[in-house]
Backbone bond lengths (Angstrom), bond angles and torsions (degrees), N, CA, C in turn:
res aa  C-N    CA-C-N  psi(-1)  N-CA   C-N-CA  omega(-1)  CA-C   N-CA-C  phi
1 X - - - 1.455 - - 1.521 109.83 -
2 X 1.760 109.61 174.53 1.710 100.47 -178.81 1.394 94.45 -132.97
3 X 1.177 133.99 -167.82 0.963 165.83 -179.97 1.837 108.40 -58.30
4 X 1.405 95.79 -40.89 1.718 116.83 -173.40 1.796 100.47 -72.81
5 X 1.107 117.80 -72.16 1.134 141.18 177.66 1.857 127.00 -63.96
6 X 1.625 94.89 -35.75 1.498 80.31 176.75 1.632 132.62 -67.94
7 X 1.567 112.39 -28.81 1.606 101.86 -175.24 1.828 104.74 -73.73
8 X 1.197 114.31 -30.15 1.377 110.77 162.56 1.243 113.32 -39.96
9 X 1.855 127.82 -88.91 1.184 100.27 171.91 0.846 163.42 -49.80
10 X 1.299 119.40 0.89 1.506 147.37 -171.73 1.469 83.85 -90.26
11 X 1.274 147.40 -50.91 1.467 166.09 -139.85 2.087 95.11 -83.39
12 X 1.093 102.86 -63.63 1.386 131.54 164.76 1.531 109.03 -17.07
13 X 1.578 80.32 -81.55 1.601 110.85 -168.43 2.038 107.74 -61.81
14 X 0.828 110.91 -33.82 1.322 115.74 166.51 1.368 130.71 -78.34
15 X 0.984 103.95 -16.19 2.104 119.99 172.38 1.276 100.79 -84.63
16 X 1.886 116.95 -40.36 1.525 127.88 -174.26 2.230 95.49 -56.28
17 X 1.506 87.04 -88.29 1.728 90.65 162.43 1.740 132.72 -30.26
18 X 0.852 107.54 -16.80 1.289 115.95 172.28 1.937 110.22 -102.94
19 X 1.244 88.74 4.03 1.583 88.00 -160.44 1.414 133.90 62.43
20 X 1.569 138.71 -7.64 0.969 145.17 154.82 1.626 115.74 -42.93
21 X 1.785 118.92 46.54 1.344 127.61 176.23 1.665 106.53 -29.76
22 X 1.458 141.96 -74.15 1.110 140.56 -169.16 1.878 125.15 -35.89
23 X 1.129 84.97 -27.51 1.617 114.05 -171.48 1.143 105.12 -85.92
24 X 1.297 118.34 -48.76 1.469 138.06 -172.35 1.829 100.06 -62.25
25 X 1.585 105.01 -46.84 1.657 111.41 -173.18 1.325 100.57 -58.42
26 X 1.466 123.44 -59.24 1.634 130.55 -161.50 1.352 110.85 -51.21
27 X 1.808 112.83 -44.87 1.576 102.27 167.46 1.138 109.22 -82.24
28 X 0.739 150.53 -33.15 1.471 138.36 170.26 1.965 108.22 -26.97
29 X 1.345 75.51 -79.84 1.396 92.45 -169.10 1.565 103.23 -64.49
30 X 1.173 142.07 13.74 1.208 129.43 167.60 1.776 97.43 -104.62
31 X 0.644 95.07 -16.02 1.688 93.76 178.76 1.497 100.89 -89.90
32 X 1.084 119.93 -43.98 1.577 102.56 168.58 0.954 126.46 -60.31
33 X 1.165 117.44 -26.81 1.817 110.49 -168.43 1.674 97.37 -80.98
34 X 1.396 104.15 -44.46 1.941 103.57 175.14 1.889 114.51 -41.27
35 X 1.258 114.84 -51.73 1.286 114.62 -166.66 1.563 107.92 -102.16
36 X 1.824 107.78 21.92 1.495 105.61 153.98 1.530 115.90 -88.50
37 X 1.941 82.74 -36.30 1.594 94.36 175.15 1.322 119.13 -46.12
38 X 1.189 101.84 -52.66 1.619 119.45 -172.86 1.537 131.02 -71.42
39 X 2.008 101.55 -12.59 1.402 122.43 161.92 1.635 98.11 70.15
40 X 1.540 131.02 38.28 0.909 118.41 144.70 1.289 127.59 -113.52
41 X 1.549 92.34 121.27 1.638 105.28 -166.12 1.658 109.08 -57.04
42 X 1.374 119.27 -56.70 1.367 120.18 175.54 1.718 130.08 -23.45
43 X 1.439 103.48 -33.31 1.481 117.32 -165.34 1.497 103.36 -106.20
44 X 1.363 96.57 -23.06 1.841 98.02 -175.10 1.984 111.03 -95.77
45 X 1.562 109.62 -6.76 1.580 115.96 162.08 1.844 92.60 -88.24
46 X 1.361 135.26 -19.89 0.804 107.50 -155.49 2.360 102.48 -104.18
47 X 1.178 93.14 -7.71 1.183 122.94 -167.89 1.685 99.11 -78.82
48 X 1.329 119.19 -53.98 1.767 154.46 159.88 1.290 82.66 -49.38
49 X 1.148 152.51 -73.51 1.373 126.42 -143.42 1.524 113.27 -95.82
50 X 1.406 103.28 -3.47 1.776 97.44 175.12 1.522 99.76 -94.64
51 X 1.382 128.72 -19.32 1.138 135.51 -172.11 1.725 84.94 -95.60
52 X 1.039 172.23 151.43 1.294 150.64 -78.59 1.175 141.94 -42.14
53 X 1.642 113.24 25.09 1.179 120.12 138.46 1.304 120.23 -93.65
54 X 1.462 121.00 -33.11 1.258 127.47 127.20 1.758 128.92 31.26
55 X 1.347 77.47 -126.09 1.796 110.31 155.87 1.566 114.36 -61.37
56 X 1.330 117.49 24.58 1.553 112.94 172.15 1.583 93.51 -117.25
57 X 1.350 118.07 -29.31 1.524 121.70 -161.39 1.610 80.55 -85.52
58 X 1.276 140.39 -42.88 1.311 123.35 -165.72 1.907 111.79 -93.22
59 X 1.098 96.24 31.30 1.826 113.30 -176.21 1.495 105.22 39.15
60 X 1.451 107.53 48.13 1.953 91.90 154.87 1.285 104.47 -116.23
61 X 1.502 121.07 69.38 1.594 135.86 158.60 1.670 102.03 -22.34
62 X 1.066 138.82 -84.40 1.584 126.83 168.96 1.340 117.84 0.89
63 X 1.179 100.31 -64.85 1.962 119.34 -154.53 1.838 92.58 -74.51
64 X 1.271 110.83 -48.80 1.447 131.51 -170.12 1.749 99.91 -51.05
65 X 0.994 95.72 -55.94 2.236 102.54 -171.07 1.530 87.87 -90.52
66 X 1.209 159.71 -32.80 1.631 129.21 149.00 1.093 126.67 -37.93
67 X 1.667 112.66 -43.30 1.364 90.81 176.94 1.356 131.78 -113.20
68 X 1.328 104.64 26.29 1.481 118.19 175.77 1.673 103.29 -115.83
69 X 0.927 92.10 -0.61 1.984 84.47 177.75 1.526 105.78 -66.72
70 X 1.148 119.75 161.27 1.282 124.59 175.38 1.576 122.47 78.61
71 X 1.354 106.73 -53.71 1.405 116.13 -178.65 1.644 127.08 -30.81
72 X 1.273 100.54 -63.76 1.659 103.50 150.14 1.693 139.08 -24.84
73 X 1.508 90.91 -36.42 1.278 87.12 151.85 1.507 138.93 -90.10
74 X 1.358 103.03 -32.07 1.849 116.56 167.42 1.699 87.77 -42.23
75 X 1.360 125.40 -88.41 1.676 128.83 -161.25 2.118 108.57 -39.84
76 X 1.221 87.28 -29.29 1.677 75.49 -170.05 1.771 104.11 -79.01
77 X 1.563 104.79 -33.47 1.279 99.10 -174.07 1.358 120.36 -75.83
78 X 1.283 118.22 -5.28 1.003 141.68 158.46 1.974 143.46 -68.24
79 X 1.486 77.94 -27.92 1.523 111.77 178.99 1.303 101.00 69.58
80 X 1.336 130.20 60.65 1.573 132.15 149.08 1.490 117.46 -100.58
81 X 1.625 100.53 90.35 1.541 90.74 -159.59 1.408 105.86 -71.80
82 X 1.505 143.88 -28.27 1.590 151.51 153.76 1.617 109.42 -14.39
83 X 2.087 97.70 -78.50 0.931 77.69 -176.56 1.482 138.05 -126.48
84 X 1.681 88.92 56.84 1.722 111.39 168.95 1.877 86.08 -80.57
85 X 1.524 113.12 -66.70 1.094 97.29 167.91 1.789 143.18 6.45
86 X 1.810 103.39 -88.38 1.151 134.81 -150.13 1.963 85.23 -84.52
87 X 1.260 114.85 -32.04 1.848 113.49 170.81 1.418 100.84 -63.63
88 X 1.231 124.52 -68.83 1.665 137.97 172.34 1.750 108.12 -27.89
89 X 1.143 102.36 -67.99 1.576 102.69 165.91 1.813 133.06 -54.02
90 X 1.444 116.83 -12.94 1.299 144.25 -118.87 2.107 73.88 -128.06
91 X 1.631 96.86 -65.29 1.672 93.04 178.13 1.067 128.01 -76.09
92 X 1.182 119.05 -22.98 1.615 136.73 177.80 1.640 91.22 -54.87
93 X 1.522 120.94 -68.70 1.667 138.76 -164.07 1.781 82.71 -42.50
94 X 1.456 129.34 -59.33 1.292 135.40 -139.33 1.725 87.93 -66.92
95 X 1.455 92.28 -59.20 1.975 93.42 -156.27 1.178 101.40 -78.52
96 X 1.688 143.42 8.27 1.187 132.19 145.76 1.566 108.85 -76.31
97 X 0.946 129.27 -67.55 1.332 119.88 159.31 1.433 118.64 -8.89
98 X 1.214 123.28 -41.78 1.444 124.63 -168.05 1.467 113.22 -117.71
99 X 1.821 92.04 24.22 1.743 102.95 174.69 1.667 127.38 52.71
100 X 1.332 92.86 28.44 1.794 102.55 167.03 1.257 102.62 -114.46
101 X 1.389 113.68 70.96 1.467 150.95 -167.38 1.945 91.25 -59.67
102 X 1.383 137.40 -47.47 1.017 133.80 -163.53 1.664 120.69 -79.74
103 X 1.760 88.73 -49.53 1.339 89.88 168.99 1.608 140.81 -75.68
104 X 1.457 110.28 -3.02 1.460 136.88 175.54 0.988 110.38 -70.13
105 X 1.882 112.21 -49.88 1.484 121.81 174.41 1.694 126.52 -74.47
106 X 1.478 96.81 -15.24 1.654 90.09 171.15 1.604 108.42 -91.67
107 X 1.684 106.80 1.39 1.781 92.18 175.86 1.500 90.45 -102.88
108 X 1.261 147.39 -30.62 1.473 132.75 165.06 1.421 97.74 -35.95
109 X 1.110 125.95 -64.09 1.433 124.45 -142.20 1.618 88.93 -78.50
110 X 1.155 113.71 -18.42 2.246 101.98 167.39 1.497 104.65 -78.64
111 X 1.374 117.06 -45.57 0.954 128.90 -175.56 2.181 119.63 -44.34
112 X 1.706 88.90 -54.92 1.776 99.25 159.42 1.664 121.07 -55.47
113 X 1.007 113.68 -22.07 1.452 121.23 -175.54 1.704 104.86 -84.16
114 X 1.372 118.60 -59.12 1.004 133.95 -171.79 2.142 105.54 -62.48
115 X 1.158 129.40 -29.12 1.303 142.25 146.96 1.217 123.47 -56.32
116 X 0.958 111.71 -44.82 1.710 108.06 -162.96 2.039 93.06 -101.32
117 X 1.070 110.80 -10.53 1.718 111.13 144.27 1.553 125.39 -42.41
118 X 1.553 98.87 -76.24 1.169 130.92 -165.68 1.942 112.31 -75.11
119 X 1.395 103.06 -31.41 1.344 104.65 173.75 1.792 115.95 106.81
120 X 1.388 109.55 19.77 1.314 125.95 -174.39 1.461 120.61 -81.71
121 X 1.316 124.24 62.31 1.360 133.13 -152.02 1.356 108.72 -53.08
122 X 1.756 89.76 -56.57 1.731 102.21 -164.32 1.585 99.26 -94.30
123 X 1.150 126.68 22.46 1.588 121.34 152.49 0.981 101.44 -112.57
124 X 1.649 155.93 -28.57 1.548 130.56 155.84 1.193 106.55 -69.20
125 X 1.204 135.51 -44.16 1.409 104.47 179.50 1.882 126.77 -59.05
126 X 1.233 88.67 -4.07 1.983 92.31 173.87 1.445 104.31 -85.95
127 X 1.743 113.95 -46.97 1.276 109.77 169.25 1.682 123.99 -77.93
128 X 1.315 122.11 15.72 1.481 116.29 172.75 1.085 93.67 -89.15
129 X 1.642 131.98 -40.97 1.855 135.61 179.12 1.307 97.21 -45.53
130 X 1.201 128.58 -75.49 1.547 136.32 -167.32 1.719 106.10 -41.84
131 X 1.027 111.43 -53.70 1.648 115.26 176.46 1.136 115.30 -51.18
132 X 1.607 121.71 -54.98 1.345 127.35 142.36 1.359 139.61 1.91
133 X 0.782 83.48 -74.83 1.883 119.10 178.57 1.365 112.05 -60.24
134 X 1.097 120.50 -52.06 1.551 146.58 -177.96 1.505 103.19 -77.75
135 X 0.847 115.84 -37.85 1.590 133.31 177.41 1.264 95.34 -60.74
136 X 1.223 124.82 -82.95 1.481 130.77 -167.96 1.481 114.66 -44.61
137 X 1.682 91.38 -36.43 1.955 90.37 -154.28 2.313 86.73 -89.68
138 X 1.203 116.46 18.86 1.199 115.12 174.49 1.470 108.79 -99.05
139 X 1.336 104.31 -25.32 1.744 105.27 -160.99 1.619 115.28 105.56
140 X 1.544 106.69 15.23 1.611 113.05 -176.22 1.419 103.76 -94.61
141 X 1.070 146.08 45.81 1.706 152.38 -179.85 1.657 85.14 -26.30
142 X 1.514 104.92 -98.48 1.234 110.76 175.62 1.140 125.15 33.32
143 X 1.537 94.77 -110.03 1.468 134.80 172.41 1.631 113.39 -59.40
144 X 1.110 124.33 -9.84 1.468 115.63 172.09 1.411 113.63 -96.10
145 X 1.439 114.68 -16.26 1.747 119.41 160.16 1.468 118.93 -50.77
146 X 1.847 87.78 -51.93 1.388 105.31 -161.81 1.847 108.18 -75.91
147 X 0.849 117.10 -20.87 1.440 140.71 178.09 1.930 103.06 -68.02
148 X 1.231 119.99 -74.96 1.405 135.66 167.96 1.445 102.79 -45.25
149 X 1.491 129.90 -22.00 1.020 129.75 -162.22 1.694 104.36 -81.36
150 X 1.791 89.14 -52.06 1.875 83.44 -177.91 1.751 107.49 -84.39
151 X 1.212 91.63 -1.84 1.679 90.20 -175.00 2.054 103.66 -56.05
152 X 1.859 90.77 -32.21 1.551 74.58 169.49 1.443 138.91 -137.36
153 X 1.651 84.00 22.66 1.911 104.47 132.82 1.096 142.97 -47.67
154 X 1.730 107.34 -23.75 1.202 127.87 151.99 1.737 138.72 -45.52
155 X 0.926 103.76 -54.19 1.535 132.73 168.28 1.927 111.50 -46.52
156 X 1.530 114.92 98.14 0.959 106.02 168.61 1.492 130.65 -61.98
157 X 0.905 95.58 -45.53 1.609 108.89 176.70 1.899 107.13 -101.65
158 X 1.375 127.17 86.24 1.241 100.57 -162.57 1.927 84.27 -111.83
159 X 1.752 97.64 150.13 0.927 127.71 160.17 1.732 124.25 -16.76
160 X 1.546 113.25 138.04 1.641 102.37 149.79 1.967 115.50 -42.14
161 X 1.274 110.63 -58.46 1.515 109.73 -165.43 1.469 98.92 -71.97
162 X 1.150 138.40 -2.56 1.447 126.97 -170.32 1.440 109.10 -103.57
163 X 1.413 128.86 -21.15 1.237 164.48 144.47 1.360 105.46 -23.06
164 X 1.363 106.12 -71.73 1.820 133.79 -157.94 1.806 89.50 -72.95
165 X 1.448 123.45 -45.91 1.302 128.21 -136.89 1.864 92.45 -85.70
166 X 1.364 118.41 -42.74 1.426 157.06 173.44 1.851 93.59 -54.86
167 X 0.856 114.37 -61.23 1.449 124.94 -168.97 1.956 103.10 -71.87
168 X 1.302 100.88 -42.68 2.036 106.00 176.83 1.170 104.60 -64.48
169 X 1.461 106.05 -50.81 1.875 104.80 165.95 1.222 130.86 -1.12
170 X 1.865 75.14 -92.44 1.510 104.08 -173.76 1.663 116.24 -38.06
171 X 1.484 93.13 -55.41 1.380 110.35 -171.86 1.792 117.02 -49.81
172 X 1.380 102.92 -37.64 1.463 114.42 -167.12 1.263 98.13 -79.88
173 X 1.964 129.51 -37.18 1.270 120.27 178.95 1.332 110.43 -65.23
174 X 1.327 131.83 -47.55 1.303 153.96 -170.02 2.379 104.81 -46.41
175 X 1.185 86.66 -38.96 1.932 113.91 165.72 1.511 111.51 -43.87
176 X 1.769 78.17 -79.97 1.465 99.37 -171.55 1.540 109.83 -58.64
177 X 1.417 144.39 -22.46 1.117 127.24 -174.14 1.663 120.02 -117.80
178 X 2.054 90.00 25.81 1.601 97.32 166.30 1.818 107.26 -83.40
């Protein structure tokens, strides 16, 4: 960001948090149009992806995977392995949203790889839930135990209740594969 653009997004990002979505679009989108002007690709995948996280919190799944498509690639070609990541994760959110339940889950499942690279504990563990989730609502019992399972294997320091929850798991997978 520059000088031009940053208290805007900062402006953005706080209407987003506040939930004031509409508000949230205008900076958004005023920052995109600046760093199209300005032809930097870096800021304008990154501009696209707050503006379809955006429009994902206000359920226009459509609008959300338009404007996060691609982006993932700007960050990788770039070598932002985070947030090739956090774009990757960004479309997955969209096309589950838009009930392409399969293909969402095979970019989570790039998405887990691409984290547990880089060292992103507490962002795979948000996306091991999602896999989860998706898991279940596929017909993956299984694999959605086992999924929740490292979700809190993750956790260096994990909780009394995360402990207990980790431990029912086990137990319930341990069932299912008598």
């Amino acid at each position: 960001m520059n000088e031009e653009t940053e208290p805007i997004k900062q402006q953005a990002i706080k209407a987003y948090n506040s939930k004031h979505f509409e508000d949230a679009i205008q900076g958004f989108q005023t920052c995109l149009t600046y760093f199209e002007g300005i032809g930097d690709e870096l800021a304008v995948a990154e501009a696209r992806n707050n503006l379809s996280v955006t429009r994902l919190a206000m359920k226009q799944a459509q609008l959300a995977y338009d404007e996060v498509k691609g982006t993932d690639e700007v960050f990788a070609r770039f070598g932002d392995r985070k947030r090739h990541g956090m774009a990757v994760a960004n479309t997955a959110a969209a096309l589950e949203a838009l009930g392409r339940k399969e293909e969402a889950l095979a970019l989570y499942e790039q998405v887990l790889d691409i984290f547990k690279e880089i060292g992103e504990k507490e962002m795979r563990t948000s996306i091991l839930r999602r896999v989860s989730d998706l898991q279940l609502k596929t017909k993956r019992g299984y694999q959605a135990i086992a999924s929740m399972e490292a979700a809190y294997d993750q956790k260096d320091q994990p909780k009394l209740k995360d402990s207990f929850f980790k431990k029912i798991l086990a137990a319930i997978r341990k069932k299912l594969i008598r």
